[in-house]
N, CA, C and O of each residue as an XYZ file, in Angstrom:
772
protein
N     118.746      3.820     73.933
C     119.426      2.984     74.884
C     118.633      2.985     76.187
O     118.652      3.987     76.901
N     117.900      1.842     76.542
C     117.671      1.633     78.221
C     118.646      1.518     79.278
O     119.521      0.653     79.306
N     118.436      2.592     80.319
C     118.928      2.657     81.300
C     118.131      1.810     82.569
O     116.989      1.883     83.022
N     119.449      0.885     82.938
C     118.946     -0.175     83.774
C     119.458      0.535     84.931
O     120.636      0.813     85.159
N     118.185      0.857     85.805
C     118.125      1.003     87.272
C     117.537      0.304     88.521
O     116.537     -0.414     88.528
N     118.290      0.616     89.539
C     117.703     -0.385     90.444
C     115.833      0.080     90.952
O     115.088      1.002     90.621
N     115.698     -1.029     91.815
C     113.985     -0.210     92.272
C     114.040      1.027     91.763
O     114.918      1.876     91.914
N     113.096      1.071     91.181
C     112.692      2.710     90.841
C     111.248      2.687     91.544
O     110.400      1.870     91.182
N     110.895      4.049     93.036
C     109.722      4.414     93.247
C     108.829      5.062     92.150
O     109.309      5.941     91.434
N     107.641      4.683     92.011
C     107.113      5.622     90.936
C     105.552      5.033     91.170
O     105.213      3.851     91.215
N     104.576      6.428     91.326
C     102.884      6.053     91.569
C     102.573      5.519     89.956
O     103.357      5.603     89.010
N     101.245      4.972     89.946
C     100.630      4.096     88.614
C     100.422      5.481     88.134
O     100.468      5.434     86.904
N     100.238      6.548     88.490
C      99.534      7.691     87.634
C     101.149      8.327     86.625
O     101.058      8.910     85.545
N     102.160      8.089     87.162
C     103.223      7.746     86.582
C     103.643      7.453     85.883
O     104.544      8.131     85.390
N     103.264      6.192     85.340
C     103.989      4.988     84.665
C     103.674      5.196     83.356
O     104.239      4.467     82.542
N     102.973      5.945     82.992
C     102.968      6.626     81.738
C     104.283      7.323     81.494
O     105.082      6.921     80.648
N     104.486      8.373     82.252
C     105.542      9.278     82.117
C     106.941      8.743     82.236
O     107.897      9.312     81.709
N     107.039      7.657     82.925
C     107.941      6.404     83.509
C     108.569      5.837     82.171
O     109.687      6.008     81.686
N     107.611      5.195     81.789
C     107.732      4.631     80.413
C     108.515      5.519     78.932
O     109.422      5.263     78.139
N     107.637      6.545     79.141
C     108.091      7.792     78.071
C     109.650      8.613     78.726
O     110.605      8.835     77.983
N     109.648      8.746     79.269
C     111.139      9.106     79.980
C     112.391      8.303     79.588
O     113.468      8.647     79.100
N     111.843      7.017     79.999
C     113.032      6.169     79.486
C     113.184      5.530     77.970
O     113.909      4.557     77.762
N     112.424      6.183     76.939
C     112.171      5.944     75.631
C     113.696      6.723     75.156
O     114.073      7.754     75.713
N     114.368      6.146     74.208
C     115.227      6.887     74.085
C     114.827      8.059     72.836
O     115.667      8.927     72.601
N     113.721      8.049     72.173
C     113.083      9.196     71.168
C     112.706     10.277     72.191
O     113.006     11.467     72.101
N     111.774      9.504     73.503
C     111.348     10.667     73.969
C     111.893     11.633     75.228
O     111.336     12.577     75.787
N     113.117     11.060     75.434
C     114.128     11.792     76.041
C     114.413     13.268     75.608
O     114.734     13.377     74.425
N     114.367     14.232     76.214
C     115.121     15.630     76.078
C     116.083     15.871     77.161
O     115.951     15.475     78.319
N     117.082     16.567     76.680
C     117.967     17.444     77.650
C     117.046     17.998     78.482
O     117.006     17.294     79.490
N     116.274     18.921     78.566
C     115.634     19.458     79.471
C     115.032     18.965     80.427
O     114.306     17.982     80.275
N     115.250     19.655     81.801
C     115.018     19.068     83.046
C     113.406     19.277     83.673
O     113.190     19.550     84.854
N     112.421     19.105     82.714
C     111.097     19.439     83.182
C     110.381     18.117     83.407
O     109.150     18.112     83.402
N     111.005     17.097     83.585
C     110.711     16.155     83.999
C     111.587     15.785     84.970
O     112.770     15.884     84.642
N     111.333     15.336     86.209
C     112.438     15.136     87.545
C     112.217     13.533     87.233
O     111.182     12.896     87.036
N     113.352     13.207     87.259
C     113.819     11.584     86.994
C     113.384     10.594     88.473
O     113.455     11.148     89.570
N     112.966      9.197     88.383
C     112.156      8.855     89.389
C     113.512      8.569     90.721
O     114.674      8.524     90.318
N     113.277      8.426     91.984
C     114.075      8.350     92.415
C     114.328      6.779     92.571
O     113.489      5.888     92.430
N     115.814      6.635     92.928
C     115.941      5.530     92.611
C     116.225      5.109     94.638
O     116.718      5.944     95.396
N     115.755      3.628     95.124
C     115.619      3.294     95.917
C     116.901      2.895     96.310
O     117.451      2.063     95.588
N     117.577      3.359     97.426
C     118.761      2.897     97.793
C     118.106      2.434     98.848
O     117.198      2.739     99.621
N     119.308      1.117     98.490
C     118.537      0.021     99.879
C     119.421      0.243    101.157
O     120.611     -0.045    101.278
N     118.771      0.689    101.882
C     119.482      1.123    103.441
C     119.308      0.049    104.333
O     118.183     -0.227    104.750
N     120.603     -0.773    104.768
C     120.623     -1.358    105.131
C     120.479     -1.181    106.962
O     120.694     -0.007    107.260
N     120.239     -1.871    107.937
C     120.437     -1.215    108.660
C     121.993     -2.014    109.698
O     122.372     -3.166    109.911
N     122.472     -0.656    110.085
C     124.032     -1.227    110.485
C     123.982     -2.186    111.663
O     123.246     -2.102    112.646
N     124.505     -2.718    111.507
C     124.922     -4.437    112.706
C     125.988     -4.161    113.463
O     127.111     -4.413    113.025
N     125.822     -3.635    114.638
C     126.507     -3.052    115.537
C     126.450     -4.372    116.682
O     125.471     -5.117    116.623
N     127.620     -4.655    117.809
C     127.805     -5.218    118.469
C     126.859     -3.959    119.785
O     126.887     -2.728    119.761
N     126.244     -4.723    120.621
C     125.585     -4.051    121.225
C     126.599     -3.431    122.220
O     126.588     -2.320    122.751
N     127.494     -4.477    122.326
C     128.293     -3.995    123.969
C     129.412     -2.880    123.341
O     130.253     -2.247    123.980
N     129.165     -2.848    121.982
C     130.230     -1.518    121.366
C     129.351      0.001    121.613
O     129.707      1.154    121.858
N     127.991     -0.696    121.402
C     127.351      0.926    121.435
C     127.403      0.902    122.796
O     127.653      1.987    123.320
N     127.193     -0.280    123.706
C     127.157      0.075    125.346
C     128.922      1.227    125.741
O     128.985      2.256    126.413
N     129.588      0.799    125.317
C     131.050      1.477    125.655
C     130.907      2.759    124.978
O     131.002      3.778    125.662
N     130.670      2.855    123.595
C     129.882      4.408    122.696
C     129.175      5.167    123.727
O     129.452      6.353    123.911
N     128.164      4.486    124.498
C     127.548      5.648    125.121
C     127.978      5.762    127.089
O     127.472      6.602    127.833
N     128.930      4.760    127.504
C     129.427      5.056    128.570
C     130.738      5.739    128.044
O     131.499      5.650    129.008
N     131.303      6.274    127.188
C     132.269      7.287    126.532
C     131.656      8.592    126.788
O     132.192      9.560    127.327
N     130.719      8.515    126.429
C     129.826      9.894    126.109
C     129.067     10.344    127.369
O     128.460     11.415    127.375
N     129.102      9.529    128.436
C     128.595      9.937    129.769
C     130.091     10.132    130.454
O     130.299     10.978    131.324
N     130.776      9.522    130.106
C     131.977      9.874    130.976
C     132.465     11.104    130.754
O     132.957     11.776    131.660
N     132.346     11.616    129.190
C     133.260     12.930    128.840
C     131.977     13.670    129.356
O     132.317     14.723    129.895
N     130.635     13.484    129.376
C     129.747     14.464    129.663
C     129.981     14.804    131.173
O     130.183     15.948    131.578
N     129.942     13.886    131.821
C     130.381     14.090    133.380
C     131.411     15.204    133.414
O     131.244     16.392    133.692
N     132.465     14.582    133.083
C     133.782     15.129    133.322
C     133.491     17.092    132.798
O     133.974     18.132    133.245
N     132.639     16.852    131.854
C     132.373     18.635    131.720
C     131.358     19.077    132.730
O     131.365     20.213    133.204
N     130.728     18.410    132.961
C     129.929     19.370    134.004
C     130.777     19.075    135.520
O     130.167     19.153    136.587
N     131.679     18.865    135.482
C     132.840     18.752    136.547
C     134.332     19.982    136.237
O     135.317     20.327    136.889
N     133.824     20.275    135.039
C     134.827     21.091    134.631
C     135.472     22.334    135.561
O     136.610     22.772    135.386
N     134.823     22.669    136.267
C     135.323     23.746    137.272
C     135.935     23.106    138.441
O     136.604     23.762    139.239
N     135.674     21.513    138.602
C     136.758     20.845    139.392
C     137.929     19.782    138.734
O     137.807     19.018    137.776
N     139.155     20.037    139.651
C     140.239     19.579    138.955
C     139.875     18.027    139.333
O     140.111     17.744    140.508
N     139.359     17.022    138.555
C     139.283     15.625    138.553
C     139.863     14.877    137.727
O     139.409     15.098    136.604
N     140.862     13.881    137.724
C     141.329     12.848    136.860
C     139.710     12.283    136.505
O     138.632     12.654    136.968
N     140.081     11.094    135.352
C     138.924     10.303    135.273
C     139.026      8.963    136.276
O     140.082      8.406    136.576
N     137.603      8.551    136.751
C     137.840      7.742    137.706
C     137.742      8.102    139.103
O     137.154      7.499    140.001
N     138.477      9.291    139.156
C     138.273      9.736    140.539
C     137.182     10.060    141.324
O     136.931      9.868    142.514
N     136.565     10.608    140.389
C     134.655     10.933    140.852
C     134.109      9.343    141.569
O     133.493      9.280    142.632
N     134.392      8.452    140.946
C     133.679      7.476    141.507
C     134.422      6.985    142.757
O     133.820      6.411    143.664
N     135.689      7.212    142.786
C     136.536      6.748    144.304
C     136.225      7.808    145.287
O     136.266      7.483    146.474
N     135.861      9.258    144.917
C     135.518      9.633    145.939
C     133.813      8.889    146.157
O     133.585      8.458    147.287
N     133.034      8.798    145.428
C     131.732      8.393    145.816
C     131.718      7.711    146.988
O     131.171      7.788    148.088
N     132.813      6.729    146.171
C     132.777      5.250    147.398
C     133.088      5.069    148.321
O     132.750      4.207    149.132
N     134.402      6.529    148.403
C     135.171      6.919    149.763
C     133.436      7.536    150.638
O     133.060      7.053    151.706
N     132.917      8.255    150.138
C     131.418      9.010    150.760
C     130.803      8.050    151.120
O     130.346      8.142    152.259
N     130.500      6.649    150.295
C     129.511      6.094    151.153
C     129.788      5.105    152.034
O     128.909      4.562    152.703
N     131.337      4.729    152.112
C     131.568      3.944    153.189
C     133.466      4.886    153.744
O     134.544      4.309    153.604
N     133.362      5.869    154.137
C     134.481      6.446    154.681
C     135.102      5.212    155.560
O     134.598      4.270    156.172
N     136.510      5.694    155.316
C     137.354      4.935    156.435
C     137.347      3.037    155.619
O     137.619      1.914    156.043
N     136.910      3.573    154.409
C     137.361      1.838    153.874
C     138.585      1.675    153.160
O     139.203      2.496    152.483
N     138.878      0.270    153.469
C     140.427     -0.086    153.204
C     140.282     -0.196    151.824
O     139.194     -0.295    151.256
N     141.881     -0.171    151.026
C     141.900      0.136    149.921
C     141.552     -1.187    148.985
O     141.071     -1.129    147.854
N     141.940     -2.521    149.785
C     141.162     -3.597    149.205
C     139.941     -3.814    149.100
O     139.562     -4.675    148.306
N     139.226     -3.248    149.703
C     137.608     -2.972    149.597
C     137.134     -2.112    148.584
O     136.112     -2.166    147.900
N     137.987     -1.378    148.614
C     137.840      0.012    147.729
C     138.394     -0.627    146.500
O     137.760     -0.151    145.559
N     139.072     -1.281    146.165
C     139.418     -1.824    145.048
C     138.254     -2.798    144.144
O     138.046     -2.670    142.938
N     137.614     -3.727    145.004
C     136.975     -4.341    144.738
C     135.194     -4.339    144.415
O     134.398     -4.949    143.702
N     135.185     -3.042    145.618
C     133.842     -2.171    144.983
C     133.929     -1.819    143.796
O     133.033     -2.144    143.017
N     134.961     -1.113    143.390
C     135.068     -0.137    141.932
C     135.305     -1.170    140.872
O     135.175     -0.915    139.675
N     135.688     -2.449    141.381
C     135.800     -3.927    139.702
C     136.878     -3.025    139.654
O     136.281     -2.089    139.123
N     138.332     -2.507    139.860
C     139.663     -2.359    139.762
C     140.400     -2.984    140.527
O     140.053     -3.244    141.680
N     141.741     -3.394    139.940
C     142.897     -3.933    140.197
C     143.515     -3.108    141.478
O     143.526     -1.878    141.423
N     144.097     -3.883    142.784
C     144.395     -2.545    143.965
C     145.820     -1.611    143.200
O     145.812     -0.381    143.253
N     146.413     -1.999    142.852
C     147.623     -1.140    142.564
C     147.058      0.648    141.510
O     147.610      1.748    141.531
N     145.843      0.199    140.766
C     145.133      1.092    140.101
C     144.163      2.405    141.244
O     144.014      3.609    141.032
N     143.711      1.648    142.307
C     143.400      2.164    143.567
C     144.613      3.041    144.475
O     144.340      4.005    145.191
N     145.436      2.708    144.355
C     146.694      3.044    144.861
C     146.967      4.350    144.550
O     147.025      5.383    145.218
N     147.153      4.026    143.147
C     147.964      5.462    142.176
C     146.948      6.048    142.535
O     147.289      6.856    143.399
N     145.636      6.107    142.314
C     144.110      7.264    142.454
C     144.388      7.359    143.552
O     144.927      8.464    143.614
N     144.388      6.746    144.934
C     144.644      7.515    146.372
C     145.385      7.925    146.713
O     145.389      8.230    147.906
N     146.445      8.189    145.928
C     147.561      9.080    145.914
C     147.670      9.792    145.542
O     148.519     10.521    146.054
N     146.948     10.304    144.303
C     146.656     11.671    144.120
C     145.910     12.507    144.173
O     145.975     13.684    143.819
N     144.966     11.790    144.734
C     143.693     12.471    145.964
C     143.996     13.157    147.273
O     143.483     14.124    147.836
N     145.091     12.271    147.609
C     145.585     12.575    149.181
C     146.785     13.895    148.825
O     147.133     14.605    149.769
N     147.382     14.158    147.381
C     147.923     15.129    147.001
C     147.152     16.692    146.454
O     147.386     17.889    146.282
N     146.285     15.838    146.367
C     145.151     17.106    145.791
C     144.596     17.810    147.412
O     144.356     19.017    147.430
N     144.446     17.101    148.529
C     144.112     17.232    149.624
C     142.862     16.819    149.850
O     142.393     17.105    150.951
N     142.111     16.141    148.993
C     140.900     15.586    149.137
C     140.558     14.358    149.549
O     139.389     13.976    149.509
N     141.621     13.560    150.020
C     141.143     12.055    150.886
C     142.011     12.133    151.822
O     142.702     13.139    151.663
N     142.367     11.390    152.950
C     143.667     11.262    154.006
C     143.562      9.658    153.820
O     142.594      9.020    153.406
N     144.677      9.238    154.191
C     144.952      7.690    153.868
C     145.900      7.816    155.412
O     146.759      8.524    155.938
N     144.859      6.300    155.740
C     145.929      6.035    157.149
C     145.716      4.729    157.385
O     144.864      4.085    156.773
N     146.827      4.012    158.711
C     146.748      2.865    158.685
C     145.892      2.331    159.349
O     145.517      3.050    160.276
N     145.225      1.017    159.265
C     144.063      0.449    159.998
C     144.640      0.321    161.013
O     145.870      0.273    160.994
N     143.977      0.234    162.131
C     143.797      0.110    163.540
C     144.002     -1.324    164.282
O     144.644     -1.725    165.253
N     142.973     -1.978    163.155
C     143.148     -3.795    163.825
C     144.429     -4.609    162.942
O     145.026     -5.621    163.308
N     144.657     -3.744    161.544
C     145.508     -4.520    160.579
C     146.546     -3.418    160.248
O     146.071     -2.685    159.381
N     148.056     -2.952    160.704
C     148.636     -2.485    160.110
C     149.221     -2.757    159.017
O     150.308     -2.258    158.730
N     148.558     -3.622    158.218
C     149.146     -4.016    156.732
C     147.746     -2.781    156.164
O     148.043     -1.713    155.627
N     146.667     -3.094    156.351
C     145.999     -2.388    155.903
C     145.752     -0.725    155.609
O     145.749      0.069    156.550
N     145.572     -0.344    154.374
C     145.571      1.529    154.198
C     143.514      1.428    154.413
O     142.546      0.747    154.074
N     143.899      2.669    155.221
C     142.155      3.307    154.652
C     142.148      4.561    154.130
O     143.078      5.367    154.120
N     140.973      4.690    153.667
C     140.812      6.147    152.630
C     140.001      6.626    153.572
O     139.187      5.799    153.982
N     139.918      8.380    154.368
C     139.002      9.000    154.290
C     138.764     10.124    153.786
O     139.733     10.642    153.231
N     137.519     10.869    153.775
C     137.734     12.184    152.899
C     138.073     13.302    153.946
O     137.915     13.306    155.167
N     138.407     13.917    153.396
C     138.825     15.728    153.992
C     137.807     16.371    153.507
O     137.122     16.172    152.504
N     137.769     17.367    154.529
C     136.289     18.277    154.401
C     136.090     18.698    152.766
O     135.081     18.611    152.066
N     137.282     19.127    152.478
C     136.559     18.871    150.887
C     136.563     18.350    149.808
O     136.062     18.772    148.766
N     137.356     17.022    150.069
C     136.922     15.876    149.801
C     135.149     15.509    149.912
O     134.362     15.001    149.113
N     135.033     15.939    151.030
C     133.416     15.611    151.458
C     132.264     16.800    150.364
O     131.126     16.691    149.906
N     133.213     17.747    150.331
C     132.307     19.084    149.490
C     132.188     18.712    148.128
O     131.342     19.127    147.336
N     133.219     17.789    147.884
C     133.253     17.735    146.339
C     132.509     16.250    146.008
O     132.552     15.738    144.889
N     131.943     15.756    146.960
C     131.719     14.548    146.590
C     130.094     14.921    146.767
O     129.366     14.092    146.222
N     129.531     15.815    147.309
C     127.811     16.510    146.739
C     127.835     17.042    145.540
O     126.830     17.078    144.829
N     129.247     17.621    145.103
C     129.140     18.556    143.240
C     128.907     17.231    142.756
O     127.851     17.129    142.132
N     129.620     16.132    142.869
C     130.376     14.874    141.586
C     128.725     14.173    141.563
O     128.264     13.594    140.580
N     127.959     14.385    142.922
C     126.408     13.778    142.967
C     125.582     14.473    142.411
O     124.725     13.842    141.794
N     125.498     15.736    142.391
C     124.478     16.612    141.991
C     124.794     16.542    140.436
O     123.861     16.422    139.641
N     126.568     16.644    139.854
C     126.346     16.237    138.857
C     125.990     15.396    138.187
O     125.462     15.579    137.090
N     126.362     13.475    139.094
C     126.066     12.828    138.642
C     124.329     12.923    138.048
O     123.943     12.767    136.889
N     123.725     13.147    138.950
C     122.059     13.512    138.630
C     121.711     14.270    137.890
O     120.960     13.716    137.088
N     121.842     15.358    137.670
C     121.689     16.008    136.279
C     122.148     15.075    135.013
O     121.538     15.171    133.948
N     122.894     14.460    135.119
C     123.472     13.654    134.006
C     122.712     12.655    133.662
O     122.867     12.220    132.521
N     121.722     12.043    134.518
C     120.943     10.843    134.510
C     120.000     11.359    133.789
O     119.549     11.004    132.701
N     119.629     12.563    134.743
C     118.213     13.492    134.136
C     118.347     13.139    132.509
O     117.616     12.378    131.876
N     119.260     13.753    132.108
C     119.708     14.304    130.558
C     120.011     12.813    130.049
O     119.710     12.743    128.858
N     120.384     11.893    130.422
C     120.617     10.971    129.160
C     119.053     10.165    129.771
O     119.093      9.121    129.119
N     118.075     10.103    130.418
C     117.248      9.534    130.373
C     115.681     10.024    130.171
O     114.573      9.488    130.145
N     116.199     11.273    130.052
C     114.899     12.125    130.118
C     113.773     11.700    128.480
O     112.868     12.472    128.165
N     114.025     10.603    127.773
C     112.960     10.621    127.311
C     112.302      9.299    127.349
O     111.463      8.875    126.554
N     112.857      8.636    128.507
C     112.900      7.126    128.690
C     111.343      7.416    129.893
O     111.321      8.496    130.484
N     110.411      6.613    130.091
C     109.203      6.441    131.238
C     110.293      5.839    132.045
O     111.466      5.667    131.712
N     109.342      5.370    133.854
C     109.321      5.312    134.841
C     110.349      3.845    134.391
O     111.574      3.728    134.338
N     109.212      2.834    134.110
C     109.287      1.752    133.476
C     110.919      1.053    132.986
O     111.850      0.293    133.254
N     110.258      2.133    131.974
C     112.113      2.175    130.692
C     113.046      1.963    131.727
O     113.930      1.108    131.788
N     112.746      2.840    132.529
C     114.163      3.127    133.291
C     114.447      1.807    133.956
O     115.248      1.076    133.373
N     113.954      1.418    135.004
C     113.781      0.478    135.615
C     114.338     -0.738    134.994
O     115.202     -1.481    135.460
N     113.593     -0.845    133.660
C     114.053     -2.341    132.849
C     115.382     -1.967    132.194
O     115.987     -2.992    131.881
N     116.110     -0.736    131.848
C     117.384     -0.336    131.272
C     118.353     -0.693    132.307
O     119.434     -1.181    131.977
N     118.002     -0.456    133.739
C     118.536     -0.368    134.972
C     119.263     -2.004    135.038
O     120.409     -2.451    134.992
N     118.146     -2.458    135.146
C     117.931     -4.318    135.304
C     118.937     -4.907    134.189
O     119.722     -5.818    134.450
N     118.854     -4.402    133.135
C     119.459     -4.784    131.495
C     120.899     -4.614    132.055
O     121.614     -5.597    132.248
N     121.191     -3.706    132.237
C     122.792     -3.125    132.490
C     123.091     -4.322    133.715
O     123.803     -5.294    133.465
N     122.492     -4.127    134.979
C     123.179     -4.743    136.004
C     122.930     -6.300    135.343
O     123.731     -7.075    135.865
N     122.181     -6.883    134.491
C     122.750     -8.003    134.053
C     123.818     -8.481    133.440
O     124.385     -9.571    133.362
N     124.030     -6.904    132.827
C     125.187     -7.319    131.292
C     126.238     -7.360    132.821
O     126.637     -8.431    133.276
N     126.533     -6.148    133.397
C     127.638     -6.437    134.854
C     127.563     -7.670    135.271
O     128.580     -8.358    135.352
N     126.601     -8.039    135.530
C     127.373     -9.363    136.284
C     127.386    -10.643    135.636
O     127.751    -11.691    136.169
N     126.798    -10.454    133.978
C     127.361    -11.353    132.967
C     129.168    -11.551    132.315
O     129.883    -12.414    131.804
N     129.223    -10.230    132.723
C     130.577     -9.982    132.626
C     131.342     -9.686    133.635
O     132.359     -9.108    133.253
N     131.290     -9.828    134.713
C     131.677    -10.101    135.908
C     132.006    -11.620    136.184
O     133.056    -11.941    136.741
N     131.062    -12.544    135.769
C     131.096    -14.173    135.966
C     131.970    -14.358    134.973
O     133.077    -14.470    135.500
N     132.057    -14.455    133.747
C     132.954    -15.110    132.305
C     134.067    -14.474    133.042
O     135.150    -15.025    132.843
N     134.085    -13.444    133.852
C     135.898    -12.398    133.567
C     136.410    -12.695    135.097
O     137.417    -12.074    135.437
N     135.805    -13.601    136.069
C     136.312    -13.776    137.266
C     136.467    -12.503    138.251
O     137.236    -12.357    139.201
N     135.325    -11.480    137.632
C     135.255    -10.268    138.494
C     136.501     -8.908    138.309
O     136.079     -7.786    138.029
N     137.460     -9.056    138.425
C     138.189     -7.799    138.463
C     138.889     -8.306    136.968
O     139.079     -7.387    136.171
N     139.026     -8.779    136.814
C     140.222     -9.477    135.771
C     140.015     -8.929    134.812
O     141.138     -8.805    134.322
N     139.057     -8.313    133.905
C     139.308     -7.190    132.924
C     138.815     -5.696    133.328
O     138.266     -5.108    132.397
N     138.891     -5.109    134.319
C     138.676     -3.876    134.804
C     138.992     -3.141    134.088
O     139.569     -3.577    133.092
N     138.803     -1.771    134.199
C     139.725     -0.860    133.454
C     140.747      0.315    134.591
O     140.655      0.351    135.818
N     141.239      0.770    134.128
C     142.091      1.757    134.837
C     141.506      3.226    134.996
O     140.846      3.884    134.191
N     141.951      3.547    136.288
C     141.037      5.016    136.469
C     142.216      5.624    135.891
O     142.256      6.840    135.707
């Protein structure tokens, strides 16, 4: 009986033994002949790119969040303090709109910042409708850990990328942002800290 297999690899110096293997006279039980391997066709998987983009901003976020592990941080918060650091004393609609979040999502996070004791929230000066965020001294301390971590983190997910790479990965991303920034009218699919 011939056994029908798919591609079979096998060298010409082979095909002798190839031939005689699959003879059904010259078949034995015995395993002193290793059977040819048979070619599984590996396809390669068809992944949506912007799925592996979210796959690996998953995997920087939980990585962050551990090398943050000795500070008590919600997720999200690392980056509201950033933003509180690089423009202190900004209103929460600003602050909303830097971060591509909805203000009421800004809200709940500056509220439990200002409970943690790490931001002060007060009213604007020219607009009493307006809240501003600033940081508290260690608010301010924790926002060099959330940097120093952030950087180590870059180090490590880019460290086998050149000067170059980086640069054009850099460019790639802030396109896909503001490709998806334009179709989504900017905040309108944000996510929640």
């Amino acid at each position: 009986m011939w056994i029908a297999e798919p591609a079979v690899f096998y060298h010409e110096s082979f095909e002798k033994t190839f031939a005689t293997l699959h003879k059904p006279a010259a078949r034995s039980c015995s395993r002193q002949f290793r059977q040819p391997r048979v070619a599984m066709a590996r396809k390669k998987k068809k992944g949506y790119v912007t799925g592996q983009l979210v796959l690996a901003a998953r995997i920087a976020r939980t990585a962050l969040l551990h090398n943050l592990d000795t500070v008590e941080l919600y997720p999200g918060q690392d980056a509201v303090l950033l933003a509180i650091g690089t423009s202190d004393g900004i209103s929460l609609r600003d602050l909303a709109e830097k971060l591509s979040v909805r203000p009421p999502t800004v809200t709940k996070t500056i509220t439990r910042l200002v409970a943690q004791g790490l931001v002060e929230k007060r009213l604007s000066k020219t607009d009493l409708r307006q809240s501003m965020a600033y940081l508290t001294p260690e608010g301010a301390a924790l926002v060099e850990k959330v940097r120093s971590a952030q950087k180590a983190l870059e180090r490590r997910a880019l460290a086998n990328f050149t000067d170059r790479e980086r640069k054009v990965f850099r460019r790639y991303l802030m396109r896909v942002q503001e490709n998806l920034a334009d179709a989504d009218g900017g905040n309108e699919g944000a996510s929640k800290m």
